[in-house]
C-alpha positions as CSV (number, residue, x, y, z in Angstrom):
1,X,94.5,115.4,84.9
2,X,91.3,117.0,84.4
3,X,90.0,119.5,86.7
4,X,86.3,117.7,85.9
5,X,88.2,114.4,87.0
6,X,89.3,115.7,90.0
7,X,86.3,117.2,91.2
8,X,84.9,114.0,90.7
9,X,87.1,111.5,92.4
10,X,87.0,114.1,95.3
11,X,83.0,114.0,96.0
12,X,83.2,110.3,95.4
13,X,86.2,110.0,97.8
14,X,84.4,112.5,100.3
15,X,81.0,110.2,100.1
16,X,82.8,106.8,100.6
17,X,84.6,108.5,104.0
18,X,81.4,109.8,105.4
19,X,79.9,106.1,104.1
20,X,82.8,103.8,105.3
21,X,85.7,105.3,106.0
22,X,89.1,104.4,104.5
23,X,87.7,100.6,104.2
24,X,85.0,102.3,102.0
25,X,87.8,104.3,100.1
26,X,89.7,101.4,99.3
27,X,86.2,99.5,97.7
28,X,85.6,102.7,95.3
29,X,89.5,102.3,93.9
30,X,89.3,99.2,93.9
31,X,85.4,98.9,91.9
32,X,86.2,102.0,89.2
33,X,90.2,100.2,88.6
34,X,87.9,96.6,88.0
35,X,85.2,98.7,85.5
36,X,88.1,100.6,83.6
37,X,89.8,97.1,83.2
38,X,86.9,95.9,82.2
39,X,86.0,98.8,79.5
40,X,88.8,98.8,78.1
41,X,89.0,95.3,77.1
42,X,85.1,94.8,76.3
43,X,84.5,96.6,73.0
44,X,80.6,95.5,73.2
45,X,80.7,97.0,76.6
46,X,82.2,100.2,75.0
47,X,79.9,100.2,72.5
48,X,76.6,100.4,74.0
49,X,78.4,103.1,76.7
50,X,79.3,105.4,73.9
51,X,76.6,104.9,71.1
52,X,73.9,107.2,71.7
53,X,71.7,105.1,69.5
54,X,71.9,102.4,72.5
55,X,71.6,105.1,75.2
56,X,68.7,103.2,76.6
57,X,70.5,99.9,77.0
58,X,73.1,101.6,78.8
59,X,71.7,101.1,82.9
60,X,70.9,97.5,82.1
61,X,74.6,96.7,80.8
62,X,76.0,99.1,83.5
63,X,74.2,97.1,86.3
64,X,75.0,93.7,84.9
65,X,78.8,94.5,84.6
66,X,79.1,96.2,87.7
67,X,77.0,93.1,89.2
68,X,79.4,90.6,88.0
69,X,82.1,92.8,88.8
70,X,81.5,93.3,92.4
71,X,82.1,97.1,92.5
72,X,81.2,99.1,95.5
73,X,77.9,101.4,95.6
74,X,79.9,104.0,95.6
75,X,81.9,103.2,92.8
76,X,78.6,102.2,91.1
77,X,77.0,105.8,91.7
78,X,80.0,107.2,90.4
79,X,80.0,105.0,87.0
80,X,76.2,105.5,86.7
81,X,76.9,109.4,87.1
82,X,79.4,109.5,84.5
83,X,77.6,107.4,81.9
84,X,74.4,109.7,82.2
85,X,76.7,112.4,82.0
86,X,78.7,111.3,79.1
87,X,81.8,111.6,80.8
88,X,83.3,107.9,80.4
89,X,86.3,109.5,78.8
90,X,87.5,111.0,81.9
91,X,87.1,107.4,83.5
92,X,90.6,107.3,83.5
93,X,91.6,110.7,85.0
94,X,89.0,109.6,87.8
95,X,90.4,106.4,88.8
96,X,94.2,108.2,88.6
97,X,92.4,111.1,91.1
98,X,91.1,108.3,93.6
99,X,93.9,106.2,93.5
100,X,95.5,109.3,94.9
101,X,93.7,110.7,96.8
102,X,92.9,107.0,98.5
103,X,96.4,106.7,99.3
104,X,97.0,110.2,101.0
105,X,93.6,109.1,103.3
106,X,95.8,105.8,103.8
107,X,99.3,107.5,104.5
108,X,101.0,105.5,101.9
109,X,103.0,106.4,98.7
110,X,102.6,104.6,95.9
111,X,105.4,103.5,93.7
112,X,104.8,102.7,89.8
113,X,107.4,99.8,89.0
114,X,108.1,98.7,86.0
115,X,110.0,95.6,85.1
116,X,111.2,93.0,82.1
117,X,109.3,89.9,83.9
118,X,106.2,89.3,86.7
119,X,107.5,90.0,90.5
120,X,107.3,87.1,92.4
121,X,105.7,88.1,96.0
122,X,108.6,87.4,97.8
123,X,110.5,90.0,95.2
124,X,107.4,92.3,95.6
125,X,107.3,92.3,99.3
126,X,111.2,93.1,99.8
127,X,110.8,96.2,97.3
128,X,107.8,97.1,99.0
129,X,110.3,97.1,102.7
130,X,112.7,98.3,100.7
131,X,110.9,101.5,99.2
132,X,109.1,101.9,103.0
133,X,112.5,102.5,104.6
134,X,113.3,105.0,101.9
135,X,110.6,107.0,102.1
136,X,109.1,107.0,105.7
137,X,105.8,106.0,104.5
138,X,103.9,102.7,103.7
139,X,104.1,101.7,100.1
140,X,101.6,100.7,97.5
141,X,103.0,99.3,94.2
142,X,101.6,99.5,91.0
143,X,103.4,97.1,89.0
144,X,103.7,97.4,85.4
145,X,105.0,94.8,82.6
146,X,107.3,95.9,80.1
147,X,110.0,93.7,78.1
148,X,111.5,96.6,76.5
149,X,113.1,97.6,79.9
150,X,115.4,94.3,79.0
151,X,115.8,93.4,83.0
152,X,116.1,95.5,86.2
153,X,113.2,97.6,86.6
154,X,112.2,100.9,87.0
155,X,110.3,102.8,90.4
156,X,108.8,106.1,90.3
157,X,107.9,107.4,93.4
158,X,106.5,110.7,94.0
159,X,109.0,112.7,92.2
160,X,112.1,110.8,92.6
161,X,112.8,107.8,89.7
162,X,115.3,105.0,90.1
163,X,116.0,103.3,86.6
164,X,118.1,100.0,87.5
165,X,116.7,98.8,83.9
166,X,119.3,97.1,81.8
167,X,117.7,99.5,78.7
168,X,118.8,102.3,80.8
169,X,122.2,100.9,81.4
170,X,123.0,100.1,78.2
171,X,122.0,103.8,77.0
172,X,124.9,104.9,79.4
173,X,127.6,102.8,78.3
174,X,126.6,103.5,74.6
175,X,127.0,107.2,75.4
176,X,130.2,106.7,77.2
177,X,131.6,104.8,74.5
178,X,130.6,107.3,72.0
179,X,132.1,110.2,74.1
């Protein structure tokens, strides 16, 4: 993580407080996680953001995706800012920052799971309990997609990972077997 990032998402977090509070917060995550999504699958979008040949088409494709988007006015200062800047390739380190530093302002943890197939929310909501009564703390999940895992899944939160994955089982009876 970028110290530039981080001193970003901090002043943006900082504003959207003073602005809204944590309901504020939780609009500027939730805006700069809908733009990244939407620059990373939108070569056009990337293209007139990084071509300097196109710099003045920039605000008018900025608006119009944030627009359509719904992002916050926070998030939108903060997208504007980095464009002018030419900083869009910390985008990522920014929204990582706020998504942190949202959920410290929230009290929660958040838990990056991983798993072979989509959580249903009934699977969702009992890991979400389930990690809550583990760690003390409300629980945000950040679920990721990953066949490769086989089946089971995989948490990280804070520091502490629990690999239930069938990979990861696997792995350990191969090196049982070969011991």
């Amino acid at each position: 993580m970028s110290a530039i990032a981080r001193r970003y998402a901090r002043a943006a977090v900082e504003v959207a407080d003073q602005k809204g509070g944590i309901a504020a917060i939780e609009a500027l995550f939730a805006g700069l996680a809908s733009f990244r999504a939407a620059f990373k699958q939108n070569t056009d979008l990337r293209e007139v953001l990084r071509n300097p040949v196109l710099r003045e088409q920039r605000p008018g494709a900025l608006e119009a995706v944030m627009k359509k988007l719904g992002v916050s006015a926070e998030a939108a200062k903060l997208i504007n800012l980095l464009a002018a800047r030419e900083r869009l390739a910390i985008l990522d380190d920014v929204v990582a920052e706020t998504e942190v530093l949202a959920d410290e302002r929230m009290g929660r943890v958040r838990a990056y799971v991983t798993t072979a197939v989509p959580l249903g929310d009934v699977q969702a909501q009992r890991l979400a309990r389930a990690l809550e009564k583990r760690f003390g703390q409300p629980v945000a999940l950040s679920i990721k997609i990953d066949p490769s895992i086989l089946g089971g899944l995989v948490c990280q939160v804070r520091d502490v990972t629990m690999d239930s994955s069938l990979r990861n089982q696997l792995e350990s009876l191969r090196e049982r077997l070969l011991a």
